[in-house]
N, C-alpha and C positions, 0 to 999 in steps of 0.2 A: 504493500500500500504506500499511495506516494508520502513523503513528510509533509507535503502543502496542500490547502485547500485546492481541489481544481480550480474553482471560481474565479482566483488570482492566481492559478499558477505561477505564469512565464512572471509577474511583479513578485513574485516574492523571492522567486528566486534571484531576479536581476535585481533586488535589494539585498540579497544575504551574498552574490558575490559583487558586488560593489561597494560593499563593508567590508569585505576581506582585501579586496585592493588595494582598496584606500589607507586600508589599517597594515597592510604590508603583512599579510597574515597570507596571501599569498604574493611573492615577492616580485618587486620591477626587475621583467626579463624572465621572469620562469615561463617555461611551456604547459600548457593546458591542456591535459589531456581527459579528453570528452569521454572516453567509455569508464574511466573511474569518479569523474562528478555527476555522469549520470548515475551508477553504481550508488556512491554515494547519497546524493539527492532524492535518489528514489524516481526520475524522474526521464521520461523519453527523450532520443538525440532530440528530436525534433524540437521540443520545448526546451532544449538548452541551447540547441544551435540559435534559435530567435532572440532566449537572452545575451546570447554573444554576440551577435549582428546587433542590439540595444549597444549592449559596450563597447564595441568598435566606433560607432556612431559617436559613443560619448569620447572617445579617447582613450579610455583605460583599457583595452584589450587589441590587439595588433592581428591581423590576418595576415600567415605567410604565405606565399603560393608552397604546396608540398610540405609546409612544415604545421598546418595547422594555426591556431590561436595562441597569443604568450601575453602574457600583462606587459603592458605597456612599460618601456622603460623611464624611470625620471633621469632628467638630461639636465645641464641649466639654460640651455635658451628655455626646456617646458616649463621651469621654476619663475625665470623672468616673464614669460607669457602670462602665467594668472598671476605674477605680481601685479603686471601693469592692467590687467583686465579688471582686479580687485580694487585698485587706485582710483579705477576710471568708473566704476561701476558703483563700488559701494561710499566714494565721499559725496555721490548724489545721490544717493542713497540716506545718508544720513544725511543731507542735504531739505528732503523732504520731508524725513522725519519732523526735523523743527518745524513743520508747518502741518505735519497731522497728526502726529502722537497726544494721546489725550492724557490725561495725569494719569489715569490706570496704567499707560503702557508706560510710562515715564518712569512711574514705581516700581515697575518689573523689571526695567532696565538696570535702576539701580539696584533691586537684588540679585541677580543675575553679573552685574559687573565684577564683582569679587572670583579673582582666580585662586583657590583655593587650597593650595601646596605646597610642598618643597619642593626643590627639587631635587634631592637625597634622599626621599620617598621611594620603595619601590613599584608605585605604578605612577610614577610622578609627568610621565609624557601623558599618559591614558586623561587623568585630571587635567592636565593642565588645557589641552586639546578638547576635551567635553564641556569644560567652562566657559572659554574660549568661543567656541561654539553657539551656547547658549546667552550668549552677551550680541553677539552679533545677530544671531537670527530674532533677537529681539527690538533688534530695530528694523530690519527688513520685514516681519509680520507685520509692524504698525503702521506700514505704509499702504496698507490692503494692495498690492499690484504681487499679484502671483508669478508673475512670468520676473519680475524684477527676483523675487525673493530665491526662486528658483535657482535664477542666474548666480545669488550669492552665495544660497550655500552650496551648490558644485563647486566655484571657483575657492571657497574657503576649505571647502574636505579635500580638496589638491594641492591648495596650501601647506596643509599640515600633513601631508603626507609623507613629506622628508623627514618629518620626528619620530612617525613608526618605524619609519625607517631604520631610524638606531644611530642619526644624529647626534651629536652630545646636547642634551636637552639643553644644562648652560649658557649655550649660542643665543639665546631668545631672552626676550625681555624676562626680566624678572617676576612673578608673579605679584610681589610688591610694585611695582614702578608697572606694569602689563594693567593692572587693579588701577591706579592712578589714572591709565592715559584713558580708559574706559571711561571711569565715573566724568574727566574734565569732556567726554562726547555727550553723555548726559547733559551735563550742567550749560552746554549750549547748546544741544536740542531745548531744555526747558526753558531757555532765554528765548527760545525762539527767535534763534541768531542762525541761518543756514548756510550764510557763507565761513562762521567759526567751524559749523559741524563739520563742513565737508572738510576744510583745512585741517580740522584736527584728526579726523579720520583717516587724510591721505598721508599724512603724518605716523598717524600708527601704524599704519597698514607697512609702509615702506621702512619704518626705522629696525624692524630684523632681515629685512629683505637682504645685505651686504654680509650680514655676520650669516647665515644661512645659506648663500652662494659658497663662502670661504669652505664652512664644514663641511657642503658638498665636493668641492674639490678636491679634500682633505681626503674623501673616500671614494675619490679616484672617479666621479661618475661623470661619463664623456658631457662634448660640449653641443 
């Protein structure tokens, strides 16, 4: 019996390996082999080839001729690409925010803005990355525009993908000063100041951008 409802099949399953890609739980550059994730998945080629044709579409999965499917490898032009797609996308993004976030979503922002870690913890990337996360898509929700929000959190789960990676977590802002430049996006969203949000967002977004190229270098991974 399959593990997924049929209903949503082919979605559920292009949600649980686009989790695993993203989380590097299967790794940039491994080969994918179909007759053991169907195995696995409980699940026919057919409905996994579909979800693979999904992930090629999205990037994260590569079709070779003769060689099959492999996850996609991170490069650093693909690291600069959602940098500058994330700059360009979400400081208008919090841009709008200042002019439709209501005090509920404003309040949730600021719960949510708290990165909550060490980073000498042992699941200290997992946290820090899930926090993270939820600070940003909390201003992308309050804008009600779905295809906008969409766009952020792909380009942010690509983001962070180099720290599942096995990155030295260190490279990235601190969850002290990470906590900081959040809550100062709030405090001009609530001003209802759009051109501070966007500036201070394109700001955060970019200030690990340099130290995160380095580490990748550091592990050798092409250009």
């Amino acid at each position: 019996m399959s593990t997924f409802k049929p209903a949503s099949l082919t979605d559920q399953i292009y949600r649980e390996l686009q989790r695993r890609i993203l989380r590097c739980e299967l790794a940039p550059g491994e080969r994918l082999v179909e007759k053991a994730l169907c195995e696995e998945l409980a699940v026919s080629r057919a409905s996994l080839r579909e979800v693979l044709n999904r992930l090629a579409q999205d990037k994260l999965v590569t079709l070779k001729p003769n060689c099959g499917f492999s996850v996609t490898p991170i490069t650093i032009e693909s690291f600069r690409n959602v940098c500058e797609l994330r700059r360009v996308v979400e400081s208008q993004v919090a841009a709008l925010a200042a002019e439709r976030a209501t005090a509920a979503d404003i309040a949730h922002m600021r719960r949510v803005a708290v990165v909550d870690c060490a980073f000498d913890d042992k699941d200290a990337f997992a946290v820090y990355c899930e926090n993270n996360r939820a600070f940003h898509q909390s201003i992308a929700e309050c804008i009600d525009n779905l295809l906008l929000e969409d766009i952020v959190l792909a380009a942010l789960d690509k983001d962070q993908q180099p720290i599942y990676y096995g990155i030295d977590i260190s490279v990235c802002t601190s969850p002290l000063d990470v906590t900081a430049e959040h809550l100062a996006v709030v405090d001009a969203i609530e001003a209802r100041d759009p051109a501070r949000a966007r500036d201070l967002m394109a700001q955060h977004i970019g200030k690990k951008e340099d130290r995160i190229l380095e580490a990748l270098k550091d592990k050798d991974i092409p250009a």
